[in-house]
N, C-alpha and C positions, 0 to 999 in steps of 0.2 A: 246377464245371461240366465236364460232360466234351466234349470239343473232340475234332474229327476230324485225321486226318492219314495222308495216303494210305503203306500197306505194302503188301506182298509177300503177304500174308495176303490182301486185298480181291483179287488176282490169281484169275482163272479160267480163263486159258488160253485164252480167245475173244475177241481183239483190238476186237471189234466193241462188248464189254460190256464190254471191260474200259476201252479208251478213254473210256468214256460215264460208267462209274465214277470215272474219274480225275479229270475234270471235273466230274463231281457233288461230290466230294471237298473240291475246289480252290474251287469256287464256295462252300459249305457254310461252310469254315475262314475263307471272305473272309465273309460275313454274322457268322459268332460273333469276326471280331477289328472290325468296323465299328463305330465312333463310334455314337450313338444316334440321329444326325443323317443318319446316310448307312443306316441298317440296313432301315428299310423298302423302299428301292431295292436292296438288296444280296439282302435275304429276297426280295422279287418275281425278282429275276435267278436267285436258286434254284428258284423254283416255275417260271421258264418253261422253265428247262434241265430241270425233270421232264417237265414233262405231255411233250416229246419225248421225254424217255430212257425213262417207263414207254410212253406212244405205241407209240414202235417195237419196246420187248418182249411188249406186249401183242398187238401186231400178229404178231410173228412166233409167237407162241403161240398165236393161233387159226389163223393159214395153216397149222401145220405140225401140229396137232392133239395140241399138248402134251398131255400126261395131266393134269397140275394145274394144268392154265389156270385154270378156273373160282377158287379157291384164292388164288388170285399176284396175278390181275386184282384181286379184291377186295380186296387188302392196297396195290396200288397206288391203289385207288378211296380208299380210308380212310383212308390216309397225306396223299394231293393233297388229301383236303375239311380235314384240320387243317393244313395247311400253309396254307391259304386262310384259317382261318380266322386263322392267327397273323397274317398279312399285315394282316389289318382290326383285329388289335390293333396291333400296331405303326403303323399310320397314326392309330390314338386315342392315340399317348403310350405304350404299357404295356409297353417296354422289354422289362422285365426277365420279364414269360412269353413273349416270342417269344425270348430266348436260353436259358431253361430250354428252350423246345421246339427250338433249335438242338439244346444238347446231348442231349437224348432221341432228337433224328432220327440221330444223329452213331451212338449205341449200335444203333438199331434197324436202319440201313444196314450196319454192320458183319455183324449176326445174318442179316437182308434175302439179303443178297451170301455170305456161307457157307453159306446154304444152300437156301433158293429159288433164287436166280441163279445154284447151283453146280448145281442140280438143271437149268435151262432152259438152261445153258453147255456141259454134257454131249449134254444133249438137240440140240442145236444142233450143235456138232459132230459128232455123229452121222449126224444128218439130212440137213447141208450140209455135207461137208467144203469142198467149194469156198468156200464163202464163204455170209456171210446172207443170207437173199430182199433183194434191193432193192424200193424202194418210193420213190418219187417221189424220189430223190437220194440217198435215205438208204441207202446200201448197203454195201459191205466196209471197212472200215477208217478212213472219216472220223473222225476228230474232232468230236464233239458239242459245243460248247461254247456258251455265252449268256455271256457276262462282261459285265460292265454298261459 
């Protein structure tokens, strides 16, 4: 299985995405080492620290009239409906394809973050050197995290 582990590589240079990554990360490796008994809670605490972390990229991608919104938006649309639907396996018993889909999200985050999220990190910095749109709280430098 391939298992995550946050590098220097998943780094974008946009403390805003990269923090959010960090914690995606961290959350992500805490579902793929979780007992079978704790994993459907572990997997849910990773799908709630998404719908935020794509949320607020999705958000600052239509505010700031990214060029590949359209594109990004959808692959986070794609990704949250199998991650949901791993969740309803995992609460039926079925282990072992919600950590196959662990490790598959683990590879697709990696490829996600080098280069959509290097593309909208660029974009972002650009756009806002000062710092990201805020948006009800969610603004420069928080820490994103859902830990269960």
């Amino acid at each position: 299985m391939n298992t995550v582990e946050w590098s220097e590589a998943l780094l974008l240079d946009y403390p805003p995405m990269d923090e959010v990554h960090h914690a995606f990360v961290d959350l992500l490796a805490l579902a793929q080492a979780a007992p079978d008994a704790a994993l459907p809670q572990a997997w849910a605490a990773v799908i709630d620290h998404t719908v935020l972390h794509f949320g607020r990229e999705d958000d600052w991608m239509k505010r700031t009239r990214f060029a590949a919104a359209d594109a990004h938006i959808m692959q986070h649309k794609v990704v949250l409906n199998v991650m949901r639907e791993g969740l309803a396996l995992a609460r039926t018993g079925q282990m072992q394809a919600v950590r196959e889909m662990a490790g598959e999200l683990a590879v697709w985050f990696a490829k996600h973050t080098q280069t959509l999220d290097a593309a909208l990190a660029l974009h972002m910095r650009s756009a806002h050197p000062q710092g990201p749109l805020s948006r009800r709280g969610q603004g420069s430098g928080e820490r994103a995290t859902a830990r269960p």
